[in-house]
C-alpha positions in Angstrom: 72.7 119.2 183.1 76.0 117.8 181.7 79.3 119.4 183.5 81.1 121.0 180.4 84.1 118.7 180.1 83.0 116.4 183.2 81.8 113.5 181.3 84.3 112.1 178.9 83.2 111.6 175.3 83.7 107.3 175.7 81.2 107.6 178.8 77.5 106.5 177.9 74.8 108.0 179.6 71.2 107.7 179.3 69.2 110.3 178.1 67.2 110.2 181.6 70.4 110.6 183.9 70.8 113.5 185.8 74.4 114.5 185.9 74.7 117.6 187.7 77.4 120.5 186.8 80.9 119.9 188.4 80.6 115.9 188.6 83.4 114.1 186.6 83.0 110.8 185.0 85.5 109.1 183.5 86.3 107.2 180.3 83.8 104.3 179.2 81.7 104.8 182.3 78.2 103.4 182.0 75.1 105.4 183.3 72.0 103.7 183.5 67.9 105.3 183.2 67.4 107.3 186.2 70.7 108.1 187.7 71.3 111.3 189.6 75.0 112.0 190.0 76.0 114.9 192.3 78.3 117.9 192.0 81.2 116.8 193.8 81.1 113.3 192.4 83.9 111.5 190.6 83.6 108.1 189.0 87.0 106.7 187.3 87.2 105.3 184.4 84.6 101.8 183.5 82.4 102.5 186.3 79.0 101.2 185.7 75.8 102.9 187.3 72.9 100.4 186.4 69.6 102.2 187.1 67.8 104.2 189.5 71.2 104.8 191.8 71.9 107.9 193.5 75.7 109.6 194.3 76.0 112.7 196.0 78.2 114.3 198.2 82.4 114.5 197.6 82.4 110.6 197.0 85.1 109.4 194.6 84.2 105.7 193.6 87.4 103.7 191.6 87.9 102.3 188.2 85.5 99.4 186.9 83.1 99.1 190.1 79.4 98.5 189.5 76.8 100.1 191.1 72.8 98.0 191.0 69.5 99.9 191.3 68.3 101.6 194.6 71.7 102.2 196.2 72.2 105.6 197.9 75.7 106.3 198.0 77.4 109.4 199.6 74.3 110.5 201.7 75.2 112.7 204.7 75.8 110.2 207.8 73.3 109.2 210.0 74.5 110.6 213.0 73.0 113.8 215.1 76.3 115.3 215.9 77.0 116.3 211.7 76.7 119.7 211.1 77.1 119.5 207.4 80.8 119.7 207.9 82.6 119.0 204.2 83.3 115.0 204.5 83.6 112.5 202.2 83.6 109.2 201.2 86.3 107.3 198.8 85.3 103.9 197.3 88.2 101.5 195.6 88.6 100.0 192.7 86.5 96.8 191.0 83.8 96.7 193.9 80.4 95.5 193.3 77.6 97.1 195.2 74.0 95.4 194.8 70.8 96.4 195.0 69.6 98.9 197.9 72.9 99.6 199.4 73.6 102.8 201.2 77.4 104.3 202.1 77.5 107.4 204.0 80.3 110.3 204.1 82.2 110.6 207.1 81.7 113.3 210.0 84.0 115.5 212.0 84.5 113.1 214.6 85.6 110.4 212.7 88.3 111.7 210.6 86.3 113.1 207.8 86.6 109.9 205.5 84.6 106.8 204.9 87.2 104.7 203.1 86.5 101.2 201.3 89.1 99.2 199.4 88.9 97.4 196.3 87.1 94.6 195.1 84.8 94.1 197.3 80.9 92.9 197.2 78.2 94.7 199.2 75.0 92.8 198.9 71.9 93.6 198.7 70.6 95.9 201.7 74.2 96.4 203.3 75.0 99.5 204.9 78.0 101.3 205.4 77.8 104.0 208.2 80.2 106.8 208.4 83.9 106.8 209.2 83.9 103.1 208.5 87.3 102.0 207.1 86.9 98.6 205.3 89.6 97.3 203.4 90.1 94.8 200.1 88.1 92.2 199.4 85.6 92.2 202.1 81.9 90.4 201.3 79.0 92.0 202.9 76.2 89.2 203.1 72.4 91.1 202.3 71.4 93.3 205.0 74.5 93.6 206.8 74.4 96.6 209.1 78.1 98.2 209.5 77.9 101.3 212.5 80.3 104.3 212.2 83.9 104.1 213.1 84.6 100.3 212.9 87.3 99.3 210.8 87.5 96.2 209.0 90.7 94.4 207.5 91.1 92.9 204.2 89.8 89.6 203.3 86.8 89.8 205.9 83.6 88.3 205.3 80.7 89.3 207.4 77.0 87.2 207.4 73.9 88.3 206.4 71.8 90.3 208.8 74.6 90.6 211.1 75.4 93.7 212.9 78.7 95.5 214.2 78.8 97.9 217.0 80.1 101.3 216.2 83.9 101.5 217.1 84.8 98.2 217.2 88.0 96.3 215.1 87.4 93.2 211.9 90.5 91.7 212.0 91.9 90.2 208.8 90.8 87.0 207.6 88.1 86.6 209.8 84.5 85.3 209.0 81.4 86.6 211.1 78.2 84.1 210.6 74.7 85.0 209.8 72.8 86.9 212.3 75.3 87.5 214.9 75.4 91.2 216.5 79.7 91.8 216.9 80.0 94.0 220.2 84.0 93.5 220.3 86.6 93.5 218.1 87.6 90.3 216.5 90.9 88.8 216.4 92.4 88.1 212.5 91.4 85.0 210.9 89.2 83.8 213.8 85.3 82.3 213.6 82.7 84.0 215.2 79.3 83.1 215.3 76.1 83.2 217.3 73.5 85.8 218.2 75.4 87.6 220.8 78.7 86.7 218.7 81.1 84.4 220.2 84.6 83.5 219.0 84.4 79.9 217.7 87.7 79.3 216.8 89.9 79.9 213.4 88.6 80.3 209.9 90.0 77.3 208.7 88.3 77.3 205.7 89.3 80.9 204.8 93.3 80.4 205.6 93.1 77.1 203.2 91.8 78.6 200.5 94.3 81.5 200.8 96.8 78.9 201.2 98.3 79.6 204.0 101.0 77.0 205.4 100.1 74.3 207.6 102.8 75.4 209.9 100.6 79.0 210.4 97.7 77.4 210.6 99.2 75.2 213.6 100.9 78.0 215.3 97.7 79.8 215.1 95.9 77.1 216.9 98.4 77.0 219.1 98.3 80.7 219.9 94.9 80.3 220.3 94.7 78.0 223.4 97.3 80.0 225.1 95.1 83.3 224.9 92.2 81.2 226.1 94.0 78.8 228.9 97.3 81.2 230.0 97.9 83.6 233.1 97.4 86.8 233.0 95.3 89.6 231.9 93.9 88.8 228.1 96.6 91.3 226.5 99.2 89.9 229.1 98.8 86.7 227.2 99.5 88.4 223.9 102.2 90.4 224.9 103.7 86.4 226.1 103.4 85.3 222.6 105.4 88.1 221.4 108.6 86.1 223.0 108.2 82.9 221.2 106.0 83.7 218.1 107.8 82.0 215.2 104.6 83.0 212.5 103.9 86.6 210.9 100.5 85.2 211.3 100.9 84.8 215.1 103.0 88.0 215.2 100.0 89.5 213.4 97.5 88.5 216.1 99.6 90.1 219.1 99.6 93.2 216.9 96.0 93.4 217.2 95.4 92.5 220.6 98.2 94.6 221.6 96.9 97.9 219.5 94.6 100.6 219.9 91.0 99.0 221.1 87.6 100.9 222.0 85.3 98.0 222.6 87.7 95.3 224.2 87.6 92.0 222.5 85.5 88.6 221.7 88.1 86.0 223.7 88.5 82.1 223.7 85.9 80.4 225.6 
C-alpha cells in the first residue's frame, strides 16, 4: 500500500515495492523490485533503493544516498536489554551503503539515536550496531563489525573484517588496517594495525592527501614521541602538551585524550 501523499509524484517505484502507509519518500527517489519500506520511514529527496532492501523502524536516510540489495536497515538493535522502546536511527546525506549491510536503531541506554553523517561508504557486509555515532566521510571496508555505543569521527577509515569494541572512541583521521579487533579508543589521525590492534604511528598518507601542512604533520610527530617517551601518567602527558602546543592538530589530540573515555586508549609503543 502506497501512504496517500507519502510518495511524491517524481519518485519511481516498482510495481513489486512494498511501501507501507505513513512512510514518506521524497522527490525523484528510486525504488527498486522487492523493496519493503516501513511506516515510520523517511527517505529525502534522490534517494535510490536498488532491490531487495529492507527500511523499517523511525529511520530517516538523507538526500541522494544509495542503498544496494540485501541491506537491512533500521532493524531493532541487537542487544537483550531493548524493550521495544521508540528509537531511531538518522542516516546523512550522499552515503553509499553496499550489499548486505545492516544499521540498527538505537536503545534506551544509548541515547535513543544511531547517527551517521554524510557521504560515507559502508561496504559490503558492514554493520552498524546501535547508538553508534559515526560521522562524514567514513569508509567501512566489507565485513566491518561496528559494536554499540562507539563513536567514530569524520574522515575515518576502518579495514575489512575489523572489529570495534562497544564503547570505545575513532578519532578523526585515523586509519584502522584489515583484520584488527580495536579494544581502545584511538587517537586522531594515528595508524593502527594488527590483530590485537596496536598504534603504529600517524596516517601519513591520510593527512597528505587532506593536505595538511608539513608544520602539523611535524608537530604531530613530535607530540607523538612525547606521549610515548614523557613522565607521567598517559593523560598527564597530554595535559603537558596543552602548554606548548602551537598546532590545532596537536591541540586536537589533547582534546581527545583529555575527554570523556570508557575503554582507555591504544598508546605509543
Amino acid at each position: 500500500m502506497t501512504a496517500k501523499g507519502g510518495v511524491d509524484p517524481t519518485a519511481l517505484v516498482h510495481a513489486s515495492a512494498i511501501i507501507e502507509d505513513g512512510a514518506v519518500v521524497g522527490a525523484e527517489c528510486r525504488i527498486g523490485p522487492f523493496c519493503v519500506i516501513g511506516p515510520k520511514v523517511r527517505l529525502g529527496a534522490g534517494v535510490e533503493v536498488k532491490s531487495h532492501v529492507v527500511i523499517t523502524g523511525d529511520t530517516e536516510i538523507g538526500d541522494e544516498t544509495v542503498i544496494f540489495p540485501f541491506s537491512v536497515i533500521g532493524e531493532i538493535p541487537q542487544d537483550l536489554k531493548f524493550a521495544g522502546e521508540d528509537t531511531r536511527l538518522v542516516i546523512g546525506k550522499r552515503n553509499r551503503i553496499r550489499e548486505h549491510v545492516t544499521m540498527n536503531t538505537g536503545t534506551a541506554g544509548g541515547g535513543f539515536v544511531t547517527r551517521i553523517g554524510d557521504d560515507g561508504l559502508f561496504m559490503a557486509g558492514s554493520h552498524v550496531a546501535h547508538d553508534a555515532q559515526i560521522g562524514n566521510n567514513v569508509i567501512l571496508v566489507n565485513n566491518v563489525a561496528v559494536a554499540g555505543h562507539v563513536v567514530i569521527e569524520d574522515d575515518v577509515i576502518v579495514g575489512g573484517l575489523s572489529g570495534l569494541h562497544q564503547w570505545i572512541r575513532i578519532g578523526r583521521g585515523a586509519i584502522i588496517g584489515a583484520l584488527s579487533m580495536v579494544t581502545a579508543d584511538v587517537l586522531p589521525h594515528a595508524l593502527v594495525q594488527g590483530p590485537r590492534a596496536e598504534l603504529d604511528g600517524l596516517n601519513l598518507v591520510g593527512l597528505k592527501r587532506r593536505g595538511v601542512a608539513r608544520a602539523d604533520i611535524a608537530a604531530l610527530r613530535s607530540a607523538l614521541q612525547v606521549l610515548k617517551n614523557g613522565e607521567g601518567s598517559f593523560r598527564d602527558r597530554a595535559a603537558g602538551l596543552a602548554d606548548s602546543a602551537d598546532s590545532d592538530y596537536v591541540r586536537e589530540l589533547v582534546a581527545f585524550i583529555t575527554g570523556d573515555s570508557d575503554r582507555g586508549f591504544l598508546t605509543p609503543k
